[in-house]
N, C-alpha and C positions, 0 to 999 in steps of 0.2 A: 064685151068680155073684159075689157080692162078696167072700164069702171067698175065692176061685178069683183074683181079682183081686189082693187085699191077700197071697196067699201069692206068687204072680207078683213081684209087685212085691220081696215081700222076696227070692225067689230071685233075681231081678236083681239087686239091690242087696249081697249076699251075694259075688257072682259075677264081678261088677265093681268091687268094691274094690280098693284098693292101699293103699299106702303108703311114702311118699319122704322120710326123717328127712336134714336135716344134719346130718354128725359133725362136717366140722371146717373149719377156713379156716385160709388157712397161709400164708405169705408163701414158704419154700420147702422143695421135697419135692423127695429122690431117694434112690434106692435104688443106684446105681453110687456107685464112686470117683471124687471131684471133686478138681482140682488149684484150691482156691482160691488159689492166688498168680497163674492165668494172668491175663493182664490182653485176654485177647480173647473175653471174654464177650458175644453180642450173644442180643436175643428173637426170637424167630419166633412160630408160629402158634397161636391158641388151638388145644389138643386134647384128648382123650376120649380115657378107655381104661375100659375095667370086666371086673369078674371076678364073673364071673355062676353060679348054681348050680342046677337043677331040683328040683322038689320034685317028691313021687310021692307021699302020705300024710307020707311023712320026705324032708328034705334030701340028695340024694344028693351031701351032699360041703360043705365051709364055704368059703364063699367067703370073699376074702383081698384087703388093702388092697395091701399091696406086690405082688399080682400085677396087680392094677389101674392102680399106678402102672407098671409094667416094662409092661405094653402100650401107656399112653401116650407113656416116656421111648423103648422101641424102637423106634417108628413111622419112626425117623429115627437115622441111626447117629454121627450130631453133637450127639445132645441129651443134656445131662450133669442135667440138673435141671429142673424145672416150678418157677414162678413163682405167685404169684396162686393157689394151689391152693384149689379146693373138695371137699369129699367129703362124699358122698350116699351113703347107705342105703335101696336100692326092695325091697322084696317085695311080692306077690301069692300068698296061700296060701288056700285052700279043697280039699284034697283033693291037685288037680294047680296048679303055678303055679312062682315062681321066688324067688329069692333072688340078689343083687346089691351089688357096691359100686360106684360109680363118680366116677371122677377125671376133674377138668377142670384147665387150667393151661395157661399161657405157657410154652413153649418155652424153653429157657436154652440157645445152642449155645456148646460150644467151639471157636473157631475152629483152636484149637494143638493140637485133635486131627488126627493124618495123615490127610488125605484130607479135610480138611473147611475146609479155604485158603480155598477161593472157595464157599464154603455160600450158597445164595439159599434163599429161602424158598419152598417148593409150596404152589401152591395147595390145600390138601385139603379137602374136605368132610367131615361126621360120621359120613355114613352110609360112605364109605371105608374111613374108621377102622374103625368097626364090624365090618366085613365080614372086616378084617384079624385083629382078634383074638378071630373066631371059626373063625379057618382054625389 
């Protein structure tokens, strides 16, 4: 019974591992074309974006920073740059699990992009986000 207990225990503990590294902190990150001379730069919202990958025995596929950051920066078709950036590195591998990067950051809008005059800032949630750059 007690080995039956102590093997449990390890296949738990095995099973529910992870791990979530910081890569990097950034004052700012984009992957679009910025017109740094406009002078109507205002911030919005914190947001999340990740580029996530399944594993199967093997990675099917390498996930990728610049597509973590373009699902945060697209969320919103005024946002030219992320602020305050963080970026994280999660996996969870045992067999089946996942592989992931993901970006967080302030919003940077341009307002002297067309269509974006009178830009208010949406309320959005994470799990929104989420939902989005898994469609």
């Amino acid at each position: 019974m007690k080995k039956l207990v102590i093997a449990g225990t390890i296949a738990l503990s095995v099973l529910t591992s992870g791990c979530s590294t910081r890569i990097a902190d950034m004052t700012v990150a984009s992957t679009k074309n910025v017109n740094m001379n406009s002078s109507e730069f205002v911030t919005g919202n914190r947001i999340t974006g990740s580029d996530t990958v399944p594993v199967i025995i093997f990675p099917l596929g390498n996930p990728d920073v610049k597509e973590a950051i373009d699902v945060a920066i697209e969320h919103d078709k005024c946002v030219v740059a992320l602020n305050d950036v963080v970026i994280e590195q999660s996996f969870f591998v045992f067999i089946f699990g996942f592989i992931s990067f993901d970006v967080e950051g302030t919003q940077i809008i341009d307002k002297s992009v067309k269509g974006c005059e009178n830009w208010e800032p949406q309320v959005v949630t994470v799990k929104e986000v989420s939902k989005r750059s898994r469609s």
